[in-house]
Each structure stands twice: as structure tokens, then as C-alpha cells.
N, CA, C and O of each residue as an XYZ file, in Angstrom:
368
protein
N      35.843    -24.968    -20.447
C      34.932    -24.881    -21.583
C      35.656    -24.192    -22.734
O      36.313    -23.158    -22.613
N      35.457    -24.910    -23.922
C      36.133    -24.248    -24.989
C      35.769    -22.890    -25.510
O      34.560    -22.734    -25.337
N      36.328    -21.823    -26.088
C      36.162    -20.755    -26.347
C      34.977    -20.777    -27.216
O      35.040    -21.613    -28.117
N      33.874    -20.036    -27.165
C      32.765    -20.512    -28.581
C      33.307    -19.406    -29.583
O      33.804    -18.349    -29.196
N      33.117    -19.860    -31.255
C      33.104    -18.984    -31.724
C      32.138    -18.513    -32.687
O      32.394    -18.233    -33.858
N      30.890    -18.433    -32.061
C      29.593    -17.974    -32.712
C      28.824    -16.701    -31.996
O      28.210    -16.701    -30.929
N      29.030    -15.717    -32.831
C      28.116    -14.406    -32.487
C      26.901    -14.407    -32.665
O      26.636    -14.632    -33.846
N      26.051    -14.263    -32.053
C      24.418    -14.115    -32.683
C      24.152    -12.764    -33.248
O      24.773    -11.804    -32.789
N      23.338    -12.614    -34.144
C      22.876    -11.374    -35.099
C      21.852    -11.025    -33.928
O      21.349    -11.750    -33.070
N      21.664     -9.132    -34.291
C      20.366     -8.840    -34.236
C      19.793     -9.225    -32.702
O      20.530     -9.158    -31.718
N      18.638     -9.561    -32.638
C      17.996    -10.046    -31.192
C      17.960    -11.318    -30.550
O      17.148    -11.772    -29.744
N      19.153    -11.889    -31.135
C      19.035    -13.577    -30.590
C      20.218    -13.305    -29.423
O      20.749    -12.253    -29.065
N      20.355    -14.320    -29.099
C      21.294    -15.238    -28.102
C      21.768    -16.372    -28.322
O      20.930    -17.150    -28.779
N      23.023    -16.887    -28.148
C      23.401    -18.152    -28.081
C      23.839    -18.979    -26.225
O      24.714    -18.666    -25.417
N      22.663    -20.172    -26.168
C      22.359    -20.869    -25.218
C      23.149    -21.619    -24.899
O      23.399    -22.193    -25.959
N      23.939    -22.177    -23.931
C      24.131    -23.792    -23.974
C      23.240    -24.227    -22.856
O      23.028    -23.850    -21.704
N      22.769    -25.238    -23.705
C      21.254    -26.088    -22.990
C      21.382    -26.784    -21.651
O      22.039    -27.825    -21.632
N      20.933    -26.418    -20.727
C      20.893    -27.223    -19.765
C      19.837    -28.558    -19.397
O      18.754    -28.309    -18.868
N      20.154    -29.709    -19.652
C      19.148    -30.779    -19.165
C      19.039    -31.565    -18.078
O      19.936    -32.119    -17.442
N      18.028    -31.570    -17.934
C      17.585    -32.021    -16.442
C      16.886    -33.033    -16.469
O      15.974    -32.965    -17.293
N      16.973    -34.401    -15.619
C      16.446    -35.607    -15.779
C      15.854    -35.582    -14.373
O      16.496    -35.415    -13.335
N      14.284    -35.809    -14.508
C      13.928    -36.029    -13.277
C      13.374    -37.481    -13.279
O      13.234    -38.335    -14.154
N      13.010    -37.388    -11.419
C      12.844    -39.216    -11.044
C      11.523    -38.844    -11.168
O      11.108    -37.691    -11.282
N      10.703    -40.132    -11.134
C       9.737    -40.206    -11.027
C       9.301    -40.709     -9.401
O      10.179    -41.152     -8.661
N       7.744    -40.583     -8.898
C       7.927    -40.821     -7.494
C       8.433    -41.624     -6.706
O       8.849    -41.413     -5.567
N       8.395    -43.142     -7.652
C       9.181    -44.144     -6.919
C      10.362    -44.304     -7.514
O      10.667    -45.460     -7.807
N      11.095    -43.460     -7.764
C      12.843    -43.181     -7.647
C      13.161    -43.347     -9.366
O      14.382    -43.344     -9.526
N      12.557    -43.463    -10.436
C      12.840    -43.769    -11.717
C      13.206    -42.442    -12.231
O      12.618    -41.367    -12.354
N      14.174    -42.812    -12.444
C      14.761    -41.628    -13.643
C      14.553    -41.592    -14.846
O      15.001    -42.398    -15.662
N      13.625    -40.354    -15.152
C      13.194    -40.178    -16.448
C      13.833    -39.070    -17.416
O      13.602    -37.917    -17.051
N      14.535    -39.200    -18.491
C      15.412    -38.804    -19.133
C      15.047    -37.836    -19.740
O      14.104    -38.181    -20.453
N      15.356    -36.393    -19.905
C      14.739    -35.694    -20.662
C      14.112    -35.954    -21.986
O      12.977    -35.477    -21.965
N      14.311    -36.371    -22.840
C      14.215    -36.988    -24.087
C      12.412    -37.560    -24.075
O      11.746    -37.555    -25.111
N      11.862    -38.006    -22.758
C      11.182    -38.908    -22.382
C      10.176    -38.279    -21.664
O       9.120    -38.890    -21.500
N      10.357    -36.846    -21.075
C       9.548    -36.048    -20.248
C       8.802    -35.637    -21.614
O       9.120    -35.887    -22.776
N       7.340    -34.684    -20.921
C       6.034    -34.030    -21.451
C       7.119    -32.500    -22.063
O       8.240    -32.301    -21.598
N       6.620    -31.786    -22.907
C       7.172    -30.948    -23.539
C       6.661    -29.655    -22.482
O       5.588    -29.264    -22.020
N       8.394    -29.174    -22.387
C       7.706    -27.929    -21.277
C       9.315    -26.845    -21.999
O      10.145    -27.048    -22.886
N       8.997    -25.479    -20.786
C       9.995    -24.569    -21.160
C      11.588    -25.541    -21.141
O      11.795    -26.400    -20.284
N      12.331    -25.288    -21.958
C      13.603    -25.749    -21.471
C      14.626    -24.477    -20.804
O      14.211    -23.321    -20.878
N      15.613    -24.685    -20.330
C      16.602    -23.556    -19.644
C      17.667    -23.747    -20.471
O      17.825    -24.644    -21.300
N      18.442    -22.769    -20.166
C      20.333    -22.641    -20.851
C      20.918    -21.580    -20.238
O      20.446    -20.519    -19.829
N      21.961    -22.005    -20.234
C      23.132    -20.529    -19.828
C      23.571    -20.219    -20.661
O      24.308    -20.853    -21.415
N      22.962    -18.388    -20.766
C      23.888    -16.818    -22.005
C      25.115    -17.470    -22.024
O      25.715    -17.916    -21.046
N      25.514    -17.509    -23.390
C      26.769    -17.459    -24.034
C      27.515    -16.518    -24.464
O      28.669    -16.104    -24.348
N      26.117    -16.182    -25.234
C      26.597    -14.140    -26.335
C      25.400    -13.897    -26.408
O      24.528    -14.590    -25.886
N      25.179    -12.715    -27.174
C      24.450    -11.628    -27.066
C      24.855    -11.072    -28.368
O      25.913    -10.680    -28.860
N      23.174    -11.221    -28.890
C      23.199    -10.402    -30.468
C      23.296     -8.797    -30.213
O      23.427     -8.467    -29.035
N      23.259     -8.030    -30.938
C      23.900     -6.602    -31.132
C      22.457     -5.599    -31.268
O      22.524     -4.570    -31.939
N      21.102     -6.013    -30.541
C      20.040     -5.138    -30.473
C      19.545     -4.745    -28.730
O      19.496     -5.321    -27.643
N      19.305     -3.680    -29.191
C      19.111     -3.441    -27.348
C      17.899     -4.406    -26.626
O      17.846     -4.620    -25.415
N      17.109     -4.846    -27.458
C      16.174     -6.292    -26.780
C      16.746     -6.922    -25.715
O      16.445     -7.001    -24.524
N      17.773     -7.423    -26.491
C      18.884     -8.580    -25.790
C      19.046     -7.775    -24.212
O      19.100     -8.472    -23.200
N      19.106     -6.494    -24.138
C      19.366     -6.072    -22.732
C      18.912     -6.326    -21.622
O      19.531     -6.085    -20.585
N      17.804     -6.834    -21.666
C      17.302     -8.169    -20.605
C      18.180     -9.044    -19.732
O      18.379     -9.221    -18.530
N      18.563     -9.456    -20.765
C      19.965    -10.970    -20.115
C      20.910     -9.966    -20.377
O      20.957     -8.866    -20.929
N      21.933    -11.051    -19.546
C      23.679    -10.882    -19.930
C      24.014    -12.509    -19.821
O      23.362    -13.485    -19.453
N      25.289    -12.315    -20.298
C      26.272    -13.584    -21.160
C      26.365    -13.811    -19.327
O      26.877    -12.945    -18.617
N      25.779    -15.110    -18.759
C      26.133    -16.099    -17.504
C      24.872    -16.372    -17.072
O      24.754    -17.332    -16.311
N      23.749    -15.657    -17.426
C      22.045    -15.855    -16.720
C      21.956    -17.111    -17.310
O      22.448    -17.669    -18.290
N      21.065    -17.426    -16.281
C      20.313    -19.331    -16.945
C      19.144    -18.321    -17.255
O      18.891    -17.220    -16.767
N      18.393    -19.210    -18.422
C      17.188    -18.327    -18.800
C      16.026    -19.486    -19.067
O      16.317    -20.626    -19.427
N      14.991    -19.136    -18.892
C      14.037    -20.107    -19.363
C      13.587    -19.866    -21.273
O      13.281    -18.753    -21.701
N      13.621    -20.672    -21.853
C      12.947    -20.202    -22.923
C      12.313    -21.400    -23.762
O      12.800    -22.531    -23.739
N      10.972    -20.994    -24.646
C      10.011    -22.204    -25.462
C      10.726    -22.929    -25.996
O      11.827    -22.636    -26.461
N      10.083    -24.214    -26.009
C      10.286    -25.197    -26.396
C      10.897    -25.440    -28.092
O      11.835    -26.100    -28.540
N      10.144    -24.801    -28.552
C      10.102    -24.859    -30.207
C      10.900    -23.331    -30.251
O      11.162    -22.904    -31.376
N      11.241    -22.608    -29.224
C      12.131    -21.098    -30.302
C      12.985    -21.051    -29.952
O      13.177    -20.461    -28.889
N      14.272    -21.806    -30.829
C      14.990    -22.598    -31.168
C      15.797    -22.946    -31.911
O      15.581    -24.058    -32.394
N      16.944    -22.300    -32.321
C      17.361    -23.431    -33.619
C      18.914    -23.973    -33.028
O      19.778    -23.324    -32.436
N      18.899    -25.166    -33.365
C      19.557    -25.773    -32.932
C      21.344    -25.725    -33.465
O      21.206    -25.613    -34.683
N      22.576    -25.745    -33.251
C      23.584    -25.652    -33.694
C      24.406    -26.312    -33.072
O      24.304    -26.586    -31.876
N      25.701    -26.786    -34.118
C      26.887    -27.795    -32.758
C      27.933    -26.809    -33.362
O      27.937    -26.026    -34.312
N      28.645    -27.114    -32.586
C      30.447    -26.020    -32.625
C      30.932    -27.103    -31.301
O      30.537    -27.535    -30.218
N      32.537    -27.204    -32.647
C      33.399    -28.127    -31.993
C      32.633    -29.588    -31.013
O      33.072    -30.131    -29.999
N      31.259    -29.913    -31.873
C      30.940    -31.236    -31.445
C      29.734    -30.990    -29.867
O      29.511    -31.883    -29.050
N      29.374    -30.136    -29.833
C      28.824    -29.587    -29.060
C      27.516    -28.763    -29.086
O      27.589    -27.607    -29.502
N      26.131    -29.338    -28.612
C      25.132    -28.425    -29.272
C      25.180    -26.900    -28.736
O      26.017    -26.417    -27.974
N      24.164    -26.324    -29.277
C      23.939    -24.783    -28.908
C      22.918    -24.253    -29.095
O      22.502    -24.806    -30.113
N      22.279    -23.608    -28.828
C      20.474    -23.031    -29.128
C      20.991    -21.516    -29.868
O      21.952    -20.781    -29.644
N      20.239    -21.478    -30.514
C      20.409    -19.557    -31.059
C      18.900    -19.469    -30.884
O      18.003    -20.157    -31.371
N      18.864    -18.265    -29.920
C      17.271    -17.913    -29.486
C      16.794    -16.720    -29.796
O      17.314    -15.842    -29.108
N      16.081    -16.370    -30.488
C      15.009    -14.732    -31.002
C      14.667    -13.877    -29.224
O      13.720    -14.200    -28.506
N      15.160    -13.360    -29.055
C      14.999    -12.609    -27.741
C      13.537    -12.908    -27.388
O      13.420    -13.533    -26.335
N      12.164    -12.546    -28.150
C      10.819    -13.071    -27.574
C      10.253    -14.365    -27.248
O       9.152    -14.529    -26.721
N      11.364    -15.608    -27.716
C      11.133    -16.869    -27.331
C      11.768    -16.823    -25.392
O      11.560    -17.683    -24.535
N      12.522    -15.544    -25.253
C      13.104    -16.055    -24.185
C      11.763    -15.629    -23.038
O      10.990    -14.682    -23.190
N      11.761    -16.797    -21.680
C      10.847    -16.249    -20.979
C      10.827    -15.898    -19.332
O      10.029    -15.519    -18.474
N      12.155    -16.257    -19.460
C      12.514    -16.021    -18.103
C      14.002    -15.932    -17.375
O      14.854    -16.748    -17.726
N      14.230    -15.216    -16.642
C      15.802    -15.411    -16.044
C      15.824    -16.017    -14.667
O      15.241    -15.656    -13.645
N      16.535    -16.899    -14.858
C      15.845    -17.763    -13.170
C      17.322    -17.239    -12.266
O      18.460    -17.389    -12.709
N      17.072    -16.764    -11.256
C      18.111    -16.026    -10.219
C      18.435    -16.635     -9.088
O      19.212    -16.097     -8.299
């Protein structure tokens, strides 16, 4: 994986998104793009510079809303920058 070079400010995080395509019961694969709107996940990248952030560390998969969010590419590649209270979970 290429080196990132984006710091997050303040109480965010930077994500890389994990997507998940599930089947449907009789074996159809349904593409994320195509699923009902739910939490999405990502794996810590960085860590903005407020003690909030002390929750996670840079390797947790985390759950976080749908819409809190903003979206970014580096070197062709998306990225989430997340407000620490959009995040809602650390899945272990």
C-alpha cells in the first residue's frame, strides 16, 4: 500500500473504505452500490491531533454513518475523512 500523505485536522480520521458485496439468498451478488443504505466500515489510516480521536488507533476497522463523510482520492485512490462523532463503532 502506498504511503498516504494526508493528515486529518482536529477530531477527524482518515478511512480507507472497506466494501462488501453481499449475495442475496439464492446466490446473487448484490453490489454495494445497489444495497439499502446502512453503517459503512474502513480501516484507521491517521488520526487528527484531538484527544476524541483516542478511541481508535491507525489499523482498527471502524463502523461509521453513512452520510459523515467526506469523500477524498490520493494517488487515484478514495479515502473518507471522518468527524470523530460520525464514528460508531470499532469492530474487534
Amino acid at each position: 500500500m502506498a504511503k498516504v500523505k494526508i493528515a486529518p485536522l482536529g477530531d477527524r480520521v482518515l478511512v480507507d473504505p472497506i466494501t462488501v458485496d453481499e449475495k442475496s439468498p439464492s446466490g446473487i451478488i448484490i453490489p454495494d452500490t445497489a444495497q439499502k443504505e446502512k453503517p459503512k466500515q474502513g480501516k484507521v489510516i491517521a488520526l487528527g491531533t484531538l484527544e476524541k480521536v483516542s478511541d481508535v488507533a491507525v489499523g482498527d476497522t471502524v463502523l461509521f454513518s453513512d452520510y459523515g463523510f467526506d469523500e477524498i482520492k490520493n494517488e487515484g485512490k478514495d479515502y473518507y475523512i471522518i468527524e470523530s462523532k460520525n464514528l460508531l463503532a470499532v469492530i474487534k
